[in-house]
C-alpha atoms as an extended CHARMM CRD file, in Angstrom:
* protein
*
       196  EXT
         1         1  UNK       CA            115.4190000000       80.5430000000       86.2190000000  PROA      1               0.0000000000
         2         2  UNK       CA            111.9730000000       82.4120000000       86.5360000000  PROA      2               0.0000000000
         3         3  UNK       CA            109.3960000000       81.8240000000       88.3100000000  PROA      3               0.0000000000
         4         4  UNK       CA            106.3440000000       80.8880000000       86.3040000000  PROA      4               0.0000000000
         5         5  UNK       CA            103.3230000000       82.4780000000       87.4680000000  PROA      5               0.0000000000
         6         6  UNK       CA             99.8100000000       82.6110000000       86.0080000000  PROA      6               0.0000000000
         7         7  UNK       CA             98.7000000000       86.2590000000       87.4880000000  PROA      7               0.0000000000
         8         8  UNK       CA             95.5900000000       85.5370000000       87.6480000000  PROA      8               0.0000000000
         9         9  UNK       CA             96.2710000000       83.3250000000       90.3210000000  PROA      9               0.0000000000
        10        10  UNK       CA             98.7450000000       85.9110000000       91.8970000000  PROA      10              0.0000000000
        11        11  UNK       CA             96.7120000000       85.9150000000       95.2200000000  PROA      11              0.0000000000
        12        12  UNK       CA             97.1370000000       82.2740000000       95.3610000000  PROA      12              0.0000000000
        13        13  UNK       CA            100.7930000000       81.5280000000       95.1890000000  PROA      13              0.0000000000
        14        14  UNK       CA            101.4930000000       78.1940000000       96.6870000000  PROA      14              0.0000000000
        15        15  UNK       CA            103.6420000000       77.7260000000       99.7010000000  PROA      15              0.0000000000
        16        16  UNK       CA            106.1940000000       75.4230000000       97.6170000000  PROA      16              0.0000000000
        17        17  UNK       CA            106.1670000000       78.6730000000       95.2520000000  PROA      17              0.0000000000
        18        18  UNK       CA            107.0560000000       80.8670000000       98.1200000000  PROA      18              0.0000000000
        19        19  UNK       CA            109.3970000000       79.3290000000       99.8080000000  PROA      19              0.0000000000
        20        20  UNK       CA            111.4800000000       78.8270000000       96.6220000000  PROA      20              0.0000000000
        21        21  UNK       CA            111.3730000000       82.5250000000       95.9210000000  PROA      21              0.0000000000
        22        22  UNK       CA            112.1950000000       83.5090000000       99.5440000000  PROA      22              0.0000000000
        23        23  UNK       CA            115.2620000000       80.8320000000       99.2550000000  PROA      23              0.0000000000
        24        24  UNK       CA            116.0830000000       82.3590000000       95.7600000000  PROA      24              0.0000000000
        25        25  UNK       CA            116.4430000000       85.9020000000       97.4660000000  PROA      25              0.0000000000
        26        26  UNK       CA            118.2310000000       84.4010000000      100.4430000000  PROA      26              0.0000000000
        27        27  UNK       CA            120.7210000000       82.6990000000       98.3920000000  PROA      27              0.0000000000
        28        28  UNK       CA            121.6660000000       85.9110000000       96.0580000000  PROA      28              0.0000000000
        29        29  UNK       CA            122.1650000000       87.9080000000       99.6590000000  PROA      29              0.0000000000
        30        30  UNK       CA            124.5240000000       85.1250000000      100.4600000000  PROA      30              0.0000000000
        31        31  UNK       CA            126.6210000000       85.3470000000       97.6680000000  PROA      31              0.0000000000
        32        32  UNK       CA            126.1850000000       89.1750000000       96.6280000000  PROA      32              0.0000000000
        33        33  UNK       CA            125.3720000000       91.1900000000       99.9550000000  PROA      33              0.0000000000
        34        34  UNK       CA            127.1210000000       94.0990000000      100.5170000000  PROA      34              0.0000000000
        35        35  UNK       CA            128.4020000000       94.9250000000      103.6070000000  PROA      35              0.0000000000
        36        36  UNK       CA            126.9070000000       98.2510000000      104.5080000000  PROA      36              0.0000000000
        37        37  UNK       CA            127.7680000000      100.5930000000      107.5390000000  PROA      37              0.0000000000
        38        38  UNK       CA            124.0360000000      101.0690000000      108.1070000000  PROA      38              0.0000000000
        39        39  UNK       CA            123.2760000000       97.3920000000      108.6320000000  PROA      39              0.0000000000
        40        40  UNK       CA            125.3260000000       97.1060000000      111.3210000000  PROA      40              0.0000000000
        41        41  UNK       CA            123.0970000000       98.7690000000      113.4910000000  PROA      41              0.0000000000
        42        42  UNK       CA            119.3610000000       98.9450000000      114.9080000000  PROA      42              0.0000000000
        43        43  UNK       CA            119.6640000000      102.2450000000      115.5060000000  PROA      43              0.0000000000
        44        44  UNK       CA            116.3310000000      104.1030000000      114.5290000000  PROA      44              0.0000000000
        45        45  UNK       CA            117.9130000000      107.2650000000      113.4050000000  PROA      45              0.0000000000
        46        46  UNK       CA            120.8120000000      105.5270000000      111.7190000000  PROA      46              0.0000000000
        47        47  UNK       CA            118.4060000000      103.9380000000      109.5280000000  PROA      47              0.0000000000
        48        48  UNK       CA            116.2120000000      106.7440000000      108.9340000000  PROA      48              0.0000000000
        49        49  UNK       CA            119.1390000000      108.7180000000      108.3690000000  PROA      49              0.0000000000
        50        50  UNK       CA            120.6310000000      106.0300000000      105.6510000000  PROA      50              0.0000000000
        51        51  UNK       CA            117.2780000000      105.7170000000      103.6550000000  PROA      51              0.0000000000
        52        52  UNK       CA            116.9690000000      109.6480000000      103.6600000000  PROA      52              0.0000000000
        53        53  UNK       CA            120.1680000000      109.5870000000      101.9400000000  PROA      53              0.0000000000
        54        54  UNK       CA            119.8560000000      106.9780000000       99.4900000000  PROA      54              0.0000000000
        55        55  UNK       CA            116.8510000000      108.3510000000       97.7470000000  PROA      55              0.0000000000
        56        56  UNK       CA            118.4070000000      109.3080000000       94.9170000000  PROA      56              0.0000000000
        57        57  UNK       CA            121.8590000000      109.0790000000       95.1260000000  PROA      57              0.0000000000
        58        58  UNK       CA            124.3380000000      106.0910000000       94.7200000000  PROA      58              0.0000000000
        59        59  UNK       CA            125.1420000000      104.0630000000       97.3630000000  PROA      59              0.0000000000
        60        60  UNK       CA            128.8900000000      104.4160000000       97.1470000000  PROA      60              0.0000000000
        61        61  UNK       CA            128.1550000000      108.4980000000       97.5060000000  PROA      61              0.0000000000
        62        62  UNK       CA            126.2470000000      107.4570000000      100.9110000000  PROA      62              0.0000000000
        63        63  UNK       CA            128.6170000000      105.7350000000      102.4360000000  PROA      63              0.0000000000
        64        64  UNK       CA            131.3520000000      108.1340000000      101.8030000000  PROA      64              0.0000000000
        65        65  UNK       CA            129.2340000000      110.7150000000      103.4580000000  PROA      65              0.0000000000
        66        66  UNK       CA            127.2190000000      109.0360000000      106.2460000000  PROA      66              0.0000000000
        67        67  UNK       CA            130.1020000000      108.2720000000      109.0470000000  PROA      67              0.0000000000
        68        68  UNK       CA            130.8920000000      111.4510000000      108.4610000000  PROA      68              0.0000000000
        69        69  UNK       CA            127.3860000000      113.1710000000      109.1980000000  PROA      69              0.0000000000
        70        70  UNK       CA            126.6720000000      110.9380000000      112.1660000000  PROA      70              0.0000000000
        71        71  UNK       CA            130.1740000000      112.1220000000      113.5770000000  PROA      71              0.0000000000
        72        72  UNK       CA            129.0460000000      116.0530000000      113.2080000000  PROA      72              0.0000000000
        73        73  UNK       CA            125.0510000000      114.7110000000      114.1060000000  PROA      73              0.0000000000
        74        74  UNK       CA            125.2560000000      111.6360000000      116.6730000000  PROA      74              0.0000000000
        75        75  UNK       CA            122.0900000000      111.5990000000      117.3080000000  PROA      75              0.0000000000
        76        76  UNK       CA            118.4300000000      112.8520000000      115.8920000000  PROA      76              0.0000000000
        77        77  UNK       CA            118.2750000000      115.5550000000      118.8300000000  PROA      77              0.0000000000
        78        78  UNK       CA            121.8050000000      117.3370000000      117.4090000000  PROA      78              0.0000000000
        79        79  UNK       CA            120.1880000000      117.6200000000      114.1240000000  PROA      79              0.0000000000
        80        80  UNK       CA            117.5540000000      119.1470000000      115.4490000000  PROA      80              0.0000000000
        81        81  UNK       CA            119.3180000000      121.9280000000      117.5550000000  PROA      81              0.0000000000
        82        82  UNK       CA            121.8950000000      122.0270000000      114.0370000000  PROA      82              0.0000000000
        83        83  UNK       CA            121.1610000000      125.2780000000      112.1980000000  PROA      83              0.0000000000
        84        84  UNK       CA            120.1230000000      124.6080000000      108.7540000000  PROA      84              0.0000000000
        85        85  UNK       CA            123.3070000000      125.4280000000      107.2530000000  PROA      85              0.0000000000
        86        86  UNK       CA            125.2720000000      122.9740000000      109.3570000000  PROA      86              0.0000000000
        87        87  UNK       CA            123.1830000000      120.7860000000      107.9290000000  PROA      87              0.0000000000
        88        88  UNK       CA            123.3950000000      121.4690000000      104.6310000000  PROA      88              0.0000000000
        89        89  UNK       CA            127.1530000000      121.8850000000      104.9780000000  PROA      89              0.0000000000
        90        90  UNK       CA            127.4880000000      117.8150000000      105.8310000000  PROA      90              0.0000000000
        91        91  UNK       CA            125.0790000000      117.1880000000      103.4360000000  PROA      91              0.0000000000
        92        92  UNK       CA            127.0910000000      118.7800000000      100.7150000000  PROA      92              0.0000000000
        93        93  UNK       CA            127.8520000000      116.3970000000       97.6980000000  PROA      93              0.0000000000
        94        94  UNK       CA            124.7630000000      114.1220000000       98.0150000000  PROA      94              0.0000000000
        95        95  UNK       CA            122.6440000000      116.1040000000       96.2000000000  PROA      95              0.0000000000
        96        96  UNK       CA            118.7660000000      117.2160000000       95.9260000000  PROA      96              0.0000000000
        97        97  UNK       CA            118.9890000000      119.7600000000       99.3100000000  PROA      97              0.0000000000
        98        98  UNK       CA            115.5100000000      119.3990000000       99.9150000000  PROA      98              0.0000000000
        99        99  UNK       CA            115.9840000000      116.1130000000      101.7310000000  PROA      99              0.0000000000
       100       100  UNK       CA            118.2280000000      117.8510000000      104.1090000000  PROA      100             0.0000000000
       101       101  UNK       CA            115.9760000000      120.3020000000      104.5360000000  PROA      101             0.0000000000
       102       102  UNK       CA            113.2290000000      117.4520000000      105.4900000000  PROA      102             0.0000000000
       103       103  UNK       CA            115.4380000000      115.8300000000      108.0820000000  PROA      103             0.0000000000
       104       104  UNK       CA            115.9790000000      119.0280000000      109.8800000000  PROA      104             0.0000000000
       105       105  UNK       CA            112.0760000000      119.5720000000      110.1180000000  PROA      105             0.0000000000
       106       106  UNK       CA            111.6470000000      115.4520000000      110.5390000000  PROA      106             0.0000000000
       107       107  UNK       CA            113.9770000000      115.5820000000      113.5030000000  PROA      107             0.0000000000
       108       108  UNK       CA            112.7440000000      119.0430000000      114.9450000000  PROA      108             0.0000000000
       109       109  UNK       CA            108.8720000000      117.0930000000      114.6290000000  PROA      109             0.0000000000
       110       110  UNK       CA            110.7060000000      113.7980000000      116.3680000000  PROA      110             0.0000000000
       111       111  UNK       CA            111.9920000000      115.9200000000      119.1590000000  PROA      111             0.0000000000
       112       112  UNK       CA            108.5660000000      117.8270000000      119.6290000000  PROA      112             0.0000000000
       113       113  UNK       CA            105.9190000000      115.8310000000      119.4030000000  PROA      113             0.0000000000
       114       114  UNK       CA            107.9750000000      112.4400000000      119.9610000000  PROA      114             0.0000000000
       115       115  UNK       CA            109.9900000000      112.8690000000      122.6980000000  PROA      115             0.0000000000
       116       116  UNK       CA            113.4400000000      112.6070000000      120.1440000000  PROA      116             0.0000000000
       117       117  UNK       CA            111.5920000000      108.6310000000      119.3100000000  PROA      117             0.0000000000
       118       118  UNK       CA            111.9500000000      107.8180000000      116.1880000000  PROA      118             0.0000000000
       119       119  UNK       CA            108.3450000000      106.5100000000      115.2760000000  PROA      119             0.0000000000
       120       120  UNK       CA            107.4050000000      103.2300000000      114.7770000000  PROA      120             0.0000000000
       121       121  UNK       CA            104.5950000000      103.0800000000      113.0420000000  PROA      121             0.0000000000
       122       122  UNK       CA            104.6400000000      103.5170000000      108.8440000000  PROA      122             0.0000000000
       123       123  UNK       CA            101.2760000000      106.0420000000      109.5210000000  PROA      123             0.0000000000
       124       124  UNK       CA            103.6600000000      107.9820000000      112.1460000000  PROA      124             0.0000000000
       125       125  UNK       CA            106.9510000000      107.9290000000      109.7430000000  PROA      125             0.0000000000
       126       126  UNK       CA            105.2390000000      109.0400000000      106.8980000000  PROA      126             0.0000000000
       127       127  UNK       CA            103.6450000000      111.6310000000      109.0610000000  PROA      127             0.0000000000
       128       128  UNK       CA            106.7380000000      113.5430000000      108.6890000000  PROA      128             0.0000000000
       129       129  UNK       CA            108.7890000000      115.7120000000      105.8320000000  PROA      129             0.0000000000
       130       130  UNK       CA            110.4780000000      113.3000000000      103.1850000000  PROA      130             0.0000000000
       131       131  UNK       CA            109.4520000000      110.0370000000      104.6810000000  PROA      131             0.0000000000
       132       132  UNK       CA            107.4950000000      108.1200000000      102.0980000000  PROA      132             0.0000000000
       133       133  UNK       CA            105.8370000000      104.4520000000      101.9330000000  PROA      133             0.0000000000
       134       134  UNK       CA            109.3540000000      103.0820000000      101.1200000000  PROA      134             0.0000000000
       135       135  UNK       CA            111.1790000000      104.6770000000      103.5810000000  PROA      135             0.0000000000
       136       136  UNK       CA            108.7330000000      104.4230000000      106.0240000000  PROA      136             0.0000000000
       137       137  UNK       CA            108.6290000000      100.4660000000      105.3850000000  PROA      137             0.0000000000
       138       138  UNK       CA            112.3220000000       99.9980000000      105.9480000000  PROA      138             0.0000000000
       139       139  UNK       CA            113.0830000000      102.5070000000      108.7840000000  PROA      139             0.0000000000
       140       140  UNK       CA            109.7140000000       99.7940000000      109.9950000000  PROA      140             0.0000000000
       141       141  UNK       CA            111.7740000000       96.7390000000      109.0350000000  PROA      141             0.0000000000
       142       142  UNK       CA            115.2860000000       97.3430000000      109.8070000000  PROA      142             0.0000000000
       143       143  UNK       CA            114.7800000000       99.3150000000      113.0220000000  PROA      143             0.0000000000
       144       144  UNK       CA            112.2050000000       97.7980000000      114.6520000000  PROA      144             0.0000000000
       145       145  UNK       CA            112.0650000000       94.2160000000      112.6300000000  PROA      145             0.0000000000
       146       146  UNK       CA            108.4540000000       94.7750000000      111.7550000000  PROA      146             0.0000000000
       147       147  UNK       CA            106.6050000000       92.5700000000      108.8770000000  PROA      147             0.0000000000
       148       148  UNK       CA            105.7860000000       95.8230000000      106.5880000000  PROA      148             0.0000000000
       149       149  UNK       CA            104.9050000000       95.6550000000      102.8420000000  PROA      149             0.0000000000
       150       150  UNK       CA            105.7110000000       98.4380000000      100.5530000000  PROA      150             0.0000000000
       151       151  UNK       CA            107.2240000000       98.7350000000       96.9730000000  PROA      151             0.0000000000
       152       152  UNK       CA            110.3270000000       99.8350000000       96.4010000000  PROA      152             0.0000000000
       153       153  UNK       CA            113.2950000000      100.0550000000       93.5560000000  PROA      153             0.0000000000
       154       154  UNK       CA            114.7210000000       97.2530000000       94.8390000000  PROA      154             0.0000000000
       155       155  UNK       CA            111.9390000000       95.1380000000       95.3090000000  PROA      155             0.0000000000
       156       156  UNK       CA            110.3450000000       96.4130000000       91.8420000000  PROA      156             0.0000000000
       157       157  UNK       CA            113.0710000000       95.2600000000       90.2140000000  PROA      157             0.0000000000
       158       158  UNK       CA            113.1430000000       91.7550000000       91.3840000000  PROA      158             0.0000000000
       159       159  UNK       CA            109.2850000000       90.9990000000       91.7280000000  PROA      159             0.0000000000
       160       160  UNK       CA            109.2900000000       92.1670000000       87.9870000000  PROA      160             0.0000000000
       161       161  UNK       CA            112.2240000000       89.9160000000       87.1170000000  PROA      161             0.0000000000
       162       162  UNK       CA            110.7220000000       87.1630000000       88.6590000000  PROA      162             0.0000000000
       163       163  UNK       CA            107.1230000000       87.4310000000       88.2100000000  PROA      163             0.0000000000
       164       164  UNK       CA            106.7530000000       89.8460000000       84.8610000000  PROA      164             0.0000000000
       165       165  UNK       CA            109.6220000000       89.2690000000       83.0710000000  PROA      165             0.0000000000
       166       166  UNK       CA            107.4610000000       89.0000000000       79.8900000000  PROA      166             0.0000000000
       167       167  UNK       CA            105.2360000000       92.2630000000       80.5480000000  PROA      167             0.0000000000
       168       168  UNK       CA            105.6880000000       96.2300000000       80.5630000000  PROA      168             0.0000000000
       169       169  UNK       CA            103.9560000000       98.5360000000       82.4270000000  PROA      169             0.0000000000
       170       170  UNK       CA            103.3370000000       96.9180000000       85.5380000000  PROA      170             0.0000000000
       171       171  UNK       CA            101.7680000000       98.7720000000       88.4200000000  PROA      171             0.0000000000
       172       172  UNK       CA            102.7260000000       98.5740000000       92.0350000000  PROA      172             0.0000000000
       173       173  UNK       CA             99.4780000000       97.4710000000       93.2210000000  PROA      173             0.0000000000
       174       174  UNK       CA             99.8330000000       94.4520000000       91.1940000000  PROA      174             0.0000000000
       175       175  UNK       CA            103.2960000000       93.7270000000       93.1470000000  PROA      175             0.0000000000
       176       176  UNK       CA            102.2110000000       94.3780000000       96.1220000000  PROA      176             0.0000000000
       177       177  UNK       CA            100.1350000000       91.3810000000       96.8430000000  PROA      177             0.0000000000
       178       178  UNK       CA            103.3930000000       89.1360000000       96.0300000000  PROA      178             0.0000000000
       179       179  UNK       CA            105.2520000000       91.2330000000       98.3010000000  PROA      179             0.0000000000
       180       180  UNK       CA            102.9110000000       90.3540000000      101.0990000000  PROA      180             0.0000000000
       181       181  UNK       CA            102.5780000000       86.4140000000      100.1980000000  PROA      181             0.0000000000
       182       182  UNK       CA            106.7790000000       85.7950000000       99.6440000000  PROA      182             0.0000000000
       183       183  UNK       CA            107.4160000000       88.1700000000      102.9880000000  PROA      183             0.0000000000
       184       184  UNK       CA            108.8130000000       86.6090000000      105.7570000000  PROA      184             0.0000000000
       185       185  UNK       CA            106.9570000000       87.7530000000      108.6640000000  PROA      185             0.0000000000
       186       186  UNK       CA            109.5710000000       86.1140000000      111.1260000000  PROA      186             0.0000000000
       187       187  UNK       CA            112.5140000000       87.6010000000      109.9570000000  PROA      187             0.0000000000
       188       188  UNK       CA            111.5240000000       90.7700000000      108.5240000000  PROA      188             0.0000000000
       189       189  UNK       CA            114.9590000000       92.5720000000      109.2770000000  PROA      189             0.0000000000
       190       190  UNK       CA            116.8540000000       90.0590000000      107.3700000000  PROA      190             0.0000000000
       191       191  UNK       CA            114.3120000000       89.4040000000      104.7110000000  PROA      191             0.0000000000
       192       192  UNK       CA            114.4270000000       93.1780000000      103.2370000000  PROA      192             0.0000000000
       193       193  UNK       CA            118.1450000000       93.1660000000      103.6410000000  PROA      193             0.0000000000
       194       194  UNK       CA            117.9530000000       90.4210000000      101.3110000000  PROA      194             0.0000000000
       195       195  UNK       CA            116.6520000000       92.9240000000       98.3170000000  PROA      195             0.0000000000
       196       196  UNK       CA            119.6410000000       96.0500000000       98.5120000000  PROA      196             0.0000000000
């Protein structure tokens, strides 16, 4: 079932209408959820380290991969000492280099001007090399359980099943206020799980 929506009236979606689409999301985690090695944990660099990786690459590649670069890298100061090859080495069958390339600089940047922190802030995240709006909002969300609201593939995909099925060419800034309005502010963590 779809949710009927009049978009002109998108800034106005009625509580009722809300919480039925929050439940809606809730119940398909329930029943579908995957059991991922990076949810398991609250661990900053963990996180950033899993969304790094899944831009662009399947999730089953990730996972075979990701225990074993946080064996060789433990923690966000090891990859910055790493040389770049090291890197690159464990990075080796995930594809698109440049993104290990960024998380060398990203964690050099943490350790320098952070303290080895992993920001908190999406202005700070996306402050450094590969971290975009997306990323930024979950490392925000799953790290440090923080209300954020940003677009991603995930959440394109469902806000367009649900609230554009019958229209093409729909621009994130016309999602974005539904993100806001269906988030749920007191369970952010568990409400963007809800989505991968």
């Amino acid at each position: 079932m779809k949710i009927e929506l009049d978009m002109k009236k998108a800034s106005k979606l009625s509580r009722r209408d809300i919480r039925r689409f929050q439940k809606r999301i809730y119940d398909h985690y329930r029943r579908n959820g995957r059991a991922l090695p990076w949810r398991k944990h609250r661990n900053p660099y963990r996180i950033l380290l899993s969304e790094l990786m899944l831009q662009q690459t399947q999730v089953a590649r990730v996972i075979e991969k990701y225990g074993r670069f946080l064996r060789r890298f433990p923690t966000i100061e090891s990859v910055a000492r790493a040389p770049l090859h090291a890197i690159l080495e464990q990075w080796q069958g995930l594809g698109y280099n440049r993104r290990a390339l960024a998380l060398k600089n990203l964690a050099t940047m943490i350790v320098d001007l952070h303290g080895g922190r992993i920001p908190s802030t999406i202005e700070a995240l996306k402050a450094l090399p590969g971290v975009g709006a997306a990323t930024a909002g979950a490392v925000c969300a799953f790290a440090f359980n923080k209300p954020v609201v940003f677009v991603e593939t995930n959440i394109r995909s469902v806000f367009l099943h649900h609230f554009f099925h019958e229209r093409d060419g729909v621009k994130d800034g016309e999602i974005l206020p539904l993100v806001a309005q269906t988030l749920d502010a007191k369970r952010p963590r568990r409400w963007i799980m809800g989505w991968r």
